[in-house]
C-alpha positions in Angstrom: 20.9 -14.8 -14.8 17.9 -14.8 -17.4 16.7 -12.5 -20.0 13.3 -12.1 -19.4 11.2 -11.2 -22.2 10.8 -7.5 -22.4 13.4 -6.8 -19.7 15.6 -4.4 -20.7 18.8 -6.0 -19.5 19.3 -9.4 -17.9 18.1 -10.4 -14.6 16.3 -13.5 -13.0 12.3 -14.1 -14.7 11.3 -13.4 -10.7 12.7 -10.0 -10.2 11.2 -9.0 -14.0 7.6 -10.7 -13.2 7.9 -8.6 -9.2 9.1 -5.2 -11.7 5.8 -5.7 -14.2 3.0 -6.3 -10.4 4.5 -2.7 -9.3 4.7 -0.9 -12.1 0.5 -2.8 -12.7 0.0 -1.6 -8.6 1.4 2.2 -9.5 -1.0 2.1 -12.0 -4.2 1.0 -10.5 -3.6 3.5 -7.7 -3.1 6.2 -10.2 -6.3 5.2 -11.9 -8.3 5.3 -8.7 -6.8 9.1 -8.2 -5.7 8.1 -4.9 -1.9 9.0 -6.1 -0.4 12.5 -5.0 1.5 13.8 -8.3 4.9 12.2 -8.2 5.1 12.0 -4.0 4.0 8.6 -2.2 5.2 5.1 -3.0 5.2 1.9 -3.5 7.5 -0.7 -3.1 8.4 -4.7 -3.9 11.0 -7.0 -1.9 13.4 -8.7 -4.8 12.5 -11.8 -4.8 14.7 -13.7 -2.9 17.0 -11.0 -1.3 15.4 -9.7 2.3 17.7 -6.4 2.0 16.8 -5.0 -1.3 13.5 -3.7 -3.0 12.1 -1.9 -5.8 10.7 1.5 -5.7 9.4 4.4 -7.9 12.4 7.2 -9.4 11.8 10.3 -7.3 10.1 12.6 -10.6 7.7 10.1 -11.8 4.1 10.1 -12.0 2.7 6.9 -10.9 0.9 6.6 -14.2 4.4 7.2 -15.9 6.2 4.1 -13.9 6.8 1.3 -16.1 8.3 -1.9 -14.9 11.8 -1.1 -15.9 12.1 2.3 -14.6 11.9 1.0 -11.0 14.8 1.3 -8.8 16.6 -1.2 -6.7 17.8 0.0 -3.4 19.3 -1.7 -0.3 17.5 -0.8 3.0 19.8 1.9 3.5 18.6 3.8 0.8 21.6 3.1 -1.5 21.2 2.3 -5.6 22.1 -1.1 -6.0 22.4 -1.0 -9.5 23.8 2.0 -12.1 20.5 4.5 -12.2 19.6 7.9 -13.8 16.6 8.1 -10.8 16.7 9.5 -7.5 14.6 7.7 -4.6 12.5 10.1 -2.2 14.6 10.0 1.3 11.0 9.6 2.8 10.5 6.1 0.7 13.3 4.6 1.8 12.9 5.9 5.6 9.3 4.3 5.2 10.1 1.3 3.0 13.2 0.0 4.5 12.1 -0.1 7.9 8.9 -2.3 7.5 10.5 -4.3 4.6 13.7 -5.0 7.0 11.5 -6.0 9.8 8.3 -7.6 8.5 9.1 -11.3 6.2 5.3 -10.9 5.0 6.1 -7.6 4.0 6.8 -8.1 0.3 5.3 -5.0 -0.8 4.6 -1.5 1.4 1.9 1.0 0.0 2.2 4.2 1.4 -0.3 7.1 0.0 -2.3 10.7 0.6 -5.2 9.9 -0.5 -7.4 12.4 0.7 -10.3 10.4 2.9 -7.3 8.1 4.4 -5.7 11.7 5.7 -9.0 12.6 6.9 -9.6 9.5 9.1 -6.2 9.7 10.1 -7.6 13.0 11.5 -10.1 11.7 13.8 -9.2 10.0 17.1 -11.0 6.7 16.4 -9.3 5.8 13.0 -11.5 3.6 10.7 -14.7 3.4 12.5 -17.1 0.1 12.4 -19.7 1.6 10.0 -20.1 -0.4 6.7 -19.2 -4.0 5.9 -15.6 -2.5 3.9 -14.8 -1.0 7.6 -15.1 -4.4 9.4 -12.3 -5.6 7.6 -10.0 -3.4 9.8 -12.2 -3.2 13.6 -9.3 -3.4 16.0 -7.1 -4.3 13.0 -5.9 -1.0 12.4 -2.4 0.8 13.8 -1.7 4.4 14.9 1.7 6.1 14.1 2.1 10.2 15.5 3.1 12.8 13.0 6.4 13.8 13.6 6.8 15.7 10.7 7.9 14.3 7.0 9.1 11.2 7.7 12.9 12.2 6.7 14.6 11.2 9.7 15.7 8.0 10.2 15.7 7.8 13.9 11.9 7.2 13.3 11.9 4.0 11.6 12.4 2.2 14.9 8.6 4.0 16.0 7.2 3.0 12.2 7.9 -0.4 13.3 7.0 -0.5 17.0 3.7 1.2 15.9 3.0 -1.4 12.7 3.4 -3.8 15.2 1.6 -6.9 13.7 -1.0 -5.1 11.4 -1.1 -4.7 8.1 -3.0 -1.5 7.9 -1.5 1.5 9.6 -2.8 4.9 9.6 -0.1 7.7 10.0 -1.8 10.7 11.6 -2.2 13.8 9.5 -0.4 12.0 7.0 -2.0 9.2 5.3 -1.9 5.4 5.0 0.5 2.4 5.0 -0.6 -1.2 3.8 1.5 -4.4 3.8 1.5 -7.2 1.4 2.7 -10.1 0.5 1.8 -9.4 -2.5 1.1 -6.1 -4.7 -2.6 -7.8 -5.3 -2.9 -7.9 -1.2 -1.1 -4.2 -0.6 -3.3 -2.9 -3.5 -7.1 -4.2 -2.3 -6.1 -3.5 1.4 -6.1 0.5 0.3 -9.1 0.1 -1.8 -10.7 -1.1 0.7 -9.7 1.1 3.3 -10.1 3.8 1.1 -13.9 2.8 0.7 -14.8 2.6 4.0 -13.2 5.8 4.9 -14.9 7.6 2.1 -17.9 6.4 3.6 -17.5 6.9 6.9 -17.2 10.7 5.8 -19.9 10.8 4.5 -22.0 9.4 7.3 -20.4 11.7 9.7 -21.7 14.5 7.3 -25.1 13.2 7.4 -24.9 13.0 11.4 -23.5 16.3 11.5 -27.2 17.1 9.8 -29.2 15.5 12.2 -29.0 12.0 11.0 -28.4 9.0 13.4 -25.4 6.6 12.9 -26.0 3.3 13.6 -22.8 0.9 15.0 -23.4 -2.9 15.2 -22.2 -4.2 18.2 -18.8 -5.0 19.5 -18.6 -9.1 19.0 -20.7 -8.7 15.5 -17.7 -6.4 14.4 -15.3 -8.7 15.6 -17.1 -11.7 14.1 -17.0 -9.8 10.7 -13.4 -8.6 11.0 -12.5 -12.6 11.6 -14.8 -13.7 8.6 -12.3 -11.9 6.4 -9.4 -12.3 7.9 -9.4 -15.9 9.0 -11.0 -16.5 5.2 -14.3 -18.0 5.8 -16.8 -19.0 3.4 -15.9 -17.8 -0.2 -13.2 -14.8 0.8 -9.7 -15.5 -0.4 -6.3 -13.4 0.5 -7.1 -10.4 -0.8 -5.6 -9.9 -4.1 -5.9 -13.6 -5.3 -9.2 -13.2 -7.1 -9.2 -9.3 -7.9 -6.1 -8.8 -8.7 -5.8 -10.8 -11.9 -8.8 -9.2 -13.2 -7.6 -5.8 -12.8 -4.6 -6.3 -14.4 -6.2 -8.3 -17.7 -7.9 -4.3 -17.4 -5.0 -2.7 -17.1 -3.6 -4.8 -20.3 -7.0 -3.6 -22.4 -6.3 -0.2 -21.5 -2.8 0.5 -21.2 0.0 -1.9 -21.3 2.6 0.2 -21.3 3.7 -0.6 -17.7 5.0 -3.6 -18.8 8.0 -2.2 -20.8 
């Protein structure tokens, strides 16, 4: 073990640098208003473990989680180390099951932001209607409401649904990313979140009168492949952004790191 500097108590420089990216990623979500008082969550795989991960304490605001009040939990939903926190039964329902079954998933984002809940809504999803949509034509997965997701006998659907995606709207409900990174996790909801924003608003202006227009099928897919498959100057998404917005985040408030 290694004492970090700034971590509160020993541990290895990998687990304290994977604490301070998402305590940066609560953060950044909470400063894009797309947080839901102290419900949703985010969490991070321990670097180098597959069965444990850190997550927010149940009574938090996002914009209160630093990088040492995260908790470490097993994929049952059981402290791994002593804890004052609580962990929302729903995060761990959520969490463990794509973090137990996905390797890339290093990080699952799960939120309510209101224009995610409202495309989750309508029967199409995401539709193909600005450049931030193409990201996710046919790259987006459906999961059913079944209620709040407290019972564990839905994990095995959460997954089945997920499937290979990394995007997954849960109906009525809101959104889940994967990452293999925070940075990744992070920009896929931003994104998301921007073209559904959009998207409502387009549908308002149809509802007016206004005609939307739809490019067609193989220019969608040729899009959706152009970021995906990284052509031209597009990286994973994260890499570039990601330390940008945290150099931000460090003008502004650094406070996550403690």
């Amino acid at each position: 073990m290694t004492q970090p500097s700034g971590a509160p108590r020993p541990m290895p420089q990998a687990e304290w640098e994977a604490r301070i990216a998402l305590a940066a990623c609560y953060r950044m979500v909470a400063r894009l208003g797309l947080d839901d008082l102290i419900y949703n969550h985010i969490s991070a795989r321990v670097p180098g473990r597959d069965d444990q991960f850190l997550i927010n304490p149940y009574g938090l605001l996002f914009d209160e989680v630093t990088a040492s009040s995260l908790v470490k939990i097993d994929v049952e939903g059981r402290a791994v180390e002593a804890t004052p926190h609580t962990v929302n039964r729903a995060a761990f329902v959520i969490h463990g099951a794509i973090h137990a079954s996905r390797h890339d998933a290093a990080c699952v984002l799960h939120t309510h932001s209101d224009a995610s809940v409202a495309v989750s809504g309508q029967a199409g999803g995401l539709l193909p209607l600005s450049q931030f949509a193409m990201r996710f034509y046919e790259r987006q997965a459906f999961h059913d409401y079944e209620g709040v997701a407290i019972d564990c006998d839905e994990q095995e659907r959460l997954v089945r649904d997920l499937g290979p995606h990394k995007v997954m709207l849960m109906r009525n409900h809101g959104i889940l990313t994967v990452g293999r990174t925070p940075g990744e996790a992070f920009m896929l909801l931003y994104y998301f979140e921007r073209a559904a924003r959009i998207q409502l608003s387009m549908q308002a202006a149809a509802a007016a009168g206004a005609a939307l227009v739809i490019p067609p099928a193989a220019v969608c897919e040729k899009a959706a492949r152009q970021f995906w498959e990284l052509q031209g100057d597009i990286l994973v998404p994260g890499e570039r952004e990601w330390p940008a917005l945290m150099r931000q985040l460090d003008r502004t408030d650094p406070s996550y790191r403690t």
